[in-house]
Each structure stands twice: as structure tokens, then as C-alpha cells.
N, C-alpha and C positions, 0 to 999 in steps of 0.2 A: 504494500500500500504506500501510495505518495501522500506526504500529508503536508501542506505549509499552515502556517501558524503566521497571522498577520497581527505582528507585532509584540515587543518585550520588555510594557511594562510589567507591573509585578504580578496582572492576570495571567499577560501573555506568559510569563517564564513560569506561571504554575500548571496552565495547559500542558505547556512541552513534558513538564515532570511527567503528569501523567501519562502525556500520550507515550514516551521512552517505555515509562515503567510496563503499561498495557499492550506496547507493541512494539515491543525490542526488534525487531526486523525490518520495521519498516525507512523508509527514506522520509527524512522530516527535512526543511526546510523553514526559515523565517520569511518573511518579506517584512525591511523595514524601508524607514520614508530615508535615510540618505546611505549609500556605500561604504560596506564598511568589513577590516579580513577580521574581523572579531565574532569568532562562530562561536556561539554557547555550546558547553561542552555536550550539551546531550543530542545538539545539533547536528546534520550534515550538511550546512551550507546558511548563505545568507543569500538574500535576493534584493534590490533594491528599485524595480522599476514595474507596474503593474504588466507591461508588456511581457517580462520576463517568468514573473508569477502565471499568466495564460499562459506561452509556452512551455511551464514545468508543468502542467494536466493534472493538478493533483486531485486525487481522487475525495480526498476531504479540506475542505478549509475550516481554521478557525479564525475570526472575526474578534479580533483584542484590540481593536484602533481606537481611538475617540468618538462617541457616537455620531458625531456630525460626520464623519468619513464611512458610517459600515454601509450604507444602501449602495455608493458607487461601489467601493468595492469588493461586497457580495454579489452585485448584478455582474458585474463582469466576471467572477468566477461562476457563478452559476450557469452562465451564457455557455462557461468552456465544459460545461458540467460535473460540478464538484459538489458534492453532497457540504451543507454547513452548519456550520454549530454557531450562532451571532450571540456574542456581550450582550450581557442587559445593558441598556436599554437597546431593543433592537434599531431604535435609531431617537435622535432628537427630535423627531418630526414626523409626519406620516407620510411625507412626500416620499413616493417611489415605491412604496412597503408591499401595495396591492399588487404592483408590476414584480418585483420579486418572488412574489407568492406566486405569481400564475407561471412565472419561468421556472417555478422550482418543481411544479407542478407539470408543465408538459415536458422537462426533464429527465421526470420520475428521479427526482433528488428530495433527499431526506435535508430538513431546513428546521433547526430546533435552536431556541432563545436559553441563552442560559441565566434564569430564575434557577438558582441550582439550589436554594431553602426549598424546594418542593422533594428533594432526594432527602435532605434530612431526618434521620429516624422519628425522631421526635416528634417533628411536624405532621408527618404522617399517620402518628402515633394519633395525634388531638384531630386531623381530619379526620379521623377514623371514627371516634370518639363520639365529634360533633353528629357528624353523618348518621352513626346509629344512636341518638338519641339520647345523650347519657345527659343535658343539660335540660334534655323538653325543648318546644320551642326556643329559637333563639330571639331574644328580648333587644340587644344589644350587646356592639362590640366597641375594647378598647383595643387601639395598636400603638405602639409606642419604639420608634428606632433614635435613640441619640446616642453622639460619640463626639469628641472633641476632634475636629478633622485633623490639627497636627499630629496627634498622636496612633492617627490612622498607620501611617509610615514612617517610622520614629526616623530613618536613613535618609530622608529625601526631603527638599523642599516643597511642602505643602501648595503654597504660593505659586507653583509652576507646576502640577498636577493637572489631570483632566477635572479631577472634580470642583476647583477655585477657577474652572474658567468658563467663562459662559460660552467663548467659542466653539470649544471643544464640546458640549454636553454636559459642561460640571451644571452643579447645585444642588439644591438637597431635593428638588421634584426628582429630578430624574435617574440620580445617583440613589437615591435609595427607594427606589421604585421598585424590590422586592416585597415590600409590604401590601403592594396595589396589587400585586399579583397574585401572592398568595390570599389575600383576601378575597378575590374571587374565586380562586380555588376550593374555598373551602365552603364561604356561604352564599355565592352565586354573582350571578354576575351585580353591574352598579349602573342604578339608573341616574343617577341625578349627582353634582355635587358642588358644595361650598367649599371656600377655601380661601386661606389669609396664608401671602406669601411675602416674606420679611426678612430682612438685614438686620439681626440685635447686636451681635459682635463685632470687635473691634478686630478681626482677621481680616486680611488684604486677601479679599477676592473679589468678584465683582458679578457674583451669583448671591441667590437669598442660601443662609446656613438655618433659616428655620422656616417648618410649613405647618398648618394646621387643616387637617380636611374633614369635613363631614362626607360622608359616602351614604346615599339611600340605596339598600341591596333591595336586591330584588323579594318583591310582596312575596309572602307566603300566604296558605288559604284564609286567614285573616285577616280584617282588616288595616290592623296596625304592621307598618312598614319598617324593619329591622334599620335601624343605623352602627356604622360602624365609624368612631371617632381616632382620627390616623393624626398621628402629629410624628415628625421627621426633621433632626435637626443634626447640625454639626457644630454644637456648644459644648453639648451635655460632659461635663468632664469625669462624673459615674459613666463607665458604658451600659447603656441598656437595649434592649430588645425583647419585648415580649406581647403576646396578643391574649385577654383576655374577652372570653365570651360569656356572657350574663345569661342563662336561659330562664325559664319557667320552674324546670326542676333544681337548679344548681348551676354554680358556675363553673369554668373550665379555664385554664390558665399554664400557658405554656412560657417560659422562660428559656432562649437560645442558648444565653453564655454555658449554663447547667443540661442541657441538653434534657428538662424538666417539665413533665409534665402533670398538675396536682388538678386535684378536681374537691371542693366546696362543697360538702355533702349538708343542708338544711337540718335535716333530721339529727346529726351528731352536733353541729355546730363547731367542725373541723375541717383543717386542710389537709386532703389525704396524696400521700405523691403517689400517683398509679403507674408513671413510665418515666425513667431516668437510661441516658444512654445516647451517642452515636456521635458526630461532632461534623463542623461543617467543612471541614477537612475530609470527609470520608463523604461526603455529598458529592464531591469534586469525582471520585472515582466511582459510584454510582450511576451520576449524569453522563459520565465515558459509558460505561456498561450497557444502558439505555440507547446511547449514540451509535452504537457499534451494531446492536442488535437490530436498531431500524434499519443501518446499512446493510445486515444481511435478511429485511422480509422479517425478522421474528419477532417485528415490535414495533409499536407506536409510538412518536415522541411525547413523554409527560409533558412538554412542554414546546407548545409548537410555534411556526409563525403566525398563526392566529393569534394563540395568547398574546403575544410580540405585541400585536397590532390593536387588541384590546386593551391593553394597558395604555397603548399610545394614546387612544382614544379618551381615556379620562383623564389621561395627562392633560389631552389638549380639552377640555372641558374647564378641568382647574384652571389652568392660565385666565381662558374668559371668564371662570367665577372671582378669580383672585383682582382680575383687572377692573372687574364692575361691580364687582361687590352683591354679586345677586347669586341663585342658585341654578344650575345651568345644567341643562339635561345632557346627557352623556350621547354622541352621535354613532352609530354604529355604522363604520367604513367598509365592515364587511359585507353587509345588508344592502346598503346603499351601491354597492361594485356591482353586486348580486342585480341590483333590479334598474340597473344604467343599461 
């Protein structure tokens, strides 16, 4: 197998890890943006020109650029027909996303977003959970992702990262749009949302480091309509992550750093831990495992370019909630392709 790996910042060089470890045979390849004889050691080569990247054919790409670069180029690898694995966010924007999907589609190439919290045990532990019922209806949800961005990469300047730059795709919407994702994963998809989009710190970026979103999920056979409240920042100097769900019988509550999952039993008036275990380290070679298995017919991506483009979707809904100040229903790109 040819595999190139576009790009090495510190995503790109944990792809390559993997992809070495899981397939020590294969020809791997970089493509970076300027020439250079400095091959990473797990590498066989570096590439530096998109022209060169099509004539190397590789049979898989993965997409570690900046989000404002992956639509150009995954389209043109896709074109040469390279099965892809695309960075969250699958892009900054929706522009191009739908033309991707359908070249990836008359193809017959496999095109998966890496959301890679959907591999983690944990998580799947409490979708599980949710799913069959252990909470009763769900009432309401909290999500909560903050971290101190310097301390994201203790080795590197902040300040010159994709995520402090608006050019590139930084800021807290789209850099931790993990939470948008998995929230629909687990309680359906999101009609509607509000959203206050802000600058509190005094980091030199020139992205917002704090978001606050209301999300209306989809109605259930009742009439009161689930919300789930997402707030995403790069202050927080505790790091947290976690999603708690309020239901009818009990609540549910899953915490990342702990790979933890407790569940609020009403009747004891306790928090009981039902699932502890798995790490998002071990998500990384999961989401390979998944990837490999589409490429050979024995599986479906957990996380497609659809999802990709659904997220982008309430991304781009937020922006207009945050700019007007109003609640703004969520447009669906794929529907809309669908009956154009």
C-alpha cells in the first residue's frame, strides 16, 4: 500500500506513528508545503509539490493541513483516486464539501472525518448507555471542553499554530468541534442554534478562545424539545472535558481525562462509576482499524463525510447566531444537494 500523509504537524506525525506501527510494509510518504531532505524516520520520503503527490497514486491519503487547505487538497487526491481519512474539521467552510462527496462516491473511495472521541471506549460506553435507556428520557444536556491553549503544546509557539489563526481554521468553533459531533452522535441530530462567540483572554490570537452554544436536538415523541448547552474554550487552565446528560430516570456523566463513566442513581442518592477505561491515545489506532477495514469492503466508516458536512452545517449556523444575536435554524447541505 502507498500511503502519503499530508502534513507534520503534531496530528500529522501521530498519523504516520500509527500508520508505521499498523503497516510496517507499506510505502509512506509526507507531502509538505516547502522542500525539504529531512525525512521523518518512520518515513520513506518527503514530497513537496501537489503535482508530485498525484503522480505518487497513493492508494490512501491523510489530510493533516490546516483546515482552510483540506477541500483543495483532498479533491485532487481523490480525482487520482485515493481512499481519505480528513482532520477535523473536515474543512473551514462548506465550500467544495458536497463536490468531494460525490467524487468520492463515483470513485468508490472510502472518505472518513477524523472525530476520533467516537472510537473512544468510554464514549461509546455512555452512547450505549444513553441509547438503551439507563437515564429515561433525555431532559437535557451539558458539554463542556476547556484547556489553556499554550499548554496544548508545551514545545511550540502557540501564537503560530493553526489553532490562534483565523487563516488557517484556528479558534475555539472549529478546533474543538469534537463536541458538535459527538453530540449528534449520541442524541440526534441539531435543529436550531444560539451562540455567543468571544475574545476574554489576553492570548495573541486573532480567533475567539471562548464559545457558548445552545443546540435544540432533535424533538423526541414529546413535546418538550431536548437542549444541549456546549461551551468550548481555550482559557480554562483546569483541563476539562466532559458531557453530562440529565434524563427523566437519572443522570449520566462521562468525564475524558478519566476515561469515566458514572451514572446518578435517584433512588440511592449516589454516584455510581459503571465504566472506567480506554484512552484517546488508543482511539487513534481504533479509527486506523475502522479505516483499513472500509478499504477492504468489511466496514463502514463510524464517521463519514456526511458527518464532516453536518457539523459544518451548525458551524455555519453558529456564526449567523453569534453575528445576530438571534436563534438560527440549522440548514441541511445535504438535503438541499439532494433536491437541487
Amino acid at each position: 500500500m502507498r500511503v502519503l500523509i499530508v502534513g507534520q504537524g503534531s496530528i500529522g506525525k501521530r498519523h504516520l506513528a500509527v500508520a508505521r506501527d499498523l503497516l510496517p510494509d507499506a510505502e509512506i510518504r509526507i507531502l509538505r508545503h516547502q522542500p525539504t531532505d529531512d525525512v521523518p524516520d518512520l518515513a520513506d520520503g518527503c514530497l513537496s509539490a501537489m503535482a508530485d503527490a498525484v503522480a505518487y497514486a497513493p492508494d490512501l491519503s491523510v489530510i493533516a493541513w490546516p483546515a482552510t487547505h483540506h477541500i483543495a487538497v483532498a479533491q485532487c487526491l481523490a480525482e487520482a483516486g485515493s481512499h481519505l481519512l480528513m482532520e477535523k474539521p473536515l474543512s473551514s467552510n462548506l465550500e467544495g464539501t458536497t463536490k468531494l462527496m460525490a467524487t468520492c462516491r463515483a470513485q468508490d473511495r472510502v472518505c472518513m472525518v477524523g472525530y476520533n472521541l467516537r472510537y473512544v471506549d468510554s464514549l461509546q460506553t455512555y452512547r450505549q448507555m444513553i441509547s438503551n435507556g439507563q437515564v429515561g428520557r433525555i431532559l437535557s444536556v451539558r458539554s463542556e471542553i476547556g484547556q489553556y491553549l499554550p499548554d496544548w503544546r508545551p514545545d511550540s509557539d502557540y501564537r503560530t499554530g493553526v489553532s490562534a489563526r483565523q487563516e488557517l481554521g484556528g479558534g475555539a468553533l472549529l478546533e474543538l468541534s469534537h463536541e458538535i459531533d459527538y453530540l449528534r452522535w449520541i442524541f440526534g441530530d441539531v435543529n436550531w442554534v444560539q451562540a455567543v462567540m468571544c475574545r476574554h483572554s489576553d492570548l495573541e490570537i486573532n480567533v475567539e478562545d471562548t464559545v457558548y452554544l445552545m443546540l435544540g436536538l432533535e424533538p423526541t415523541s414529546v413535546a418538550a424539545q431536548p437542549v444541549a448547552n456546549v461551551a468550548l474554550d481555550f482559557v480554562r487552565r483546569d483541563p476539562v472535558r466532559t458531557c453530562t446528560a440529565i434524563g427523566s430516570e437519572g443522570t449520566l456523566r462521562w468525564t475524558a481525562s478519566e476515561g469515566l463513566v458514572e451514572f446518578y442513581d435517584p433512588e440511592k442518592s449516589v454516584w455510581q462509576v459503571v465504566f472506567r477505561g480506554g484512552t484517546v491515545r488508543d482511539s487513534y489506532y481504533a479509527e486506523w482499524h475502522n479505516l483499513l477495514k472500509c478499504i477492504e469492503g468489511t466496514a463502514t466508516p463510524l464517521v463519514s463525510v456526511e458527518d464532516g458536512i453536518r457539523v459544518l452545517d451548525i458551524i455555519s449556523a453558529a456564526r449567523a447566531a453569534a453575528d445576530t444575536g438571534t436563534r438560527v435554524n440549522v440548514q441541511n447541505t445535504l438535503e438541499d444537494k439532494a433536491g437541487a
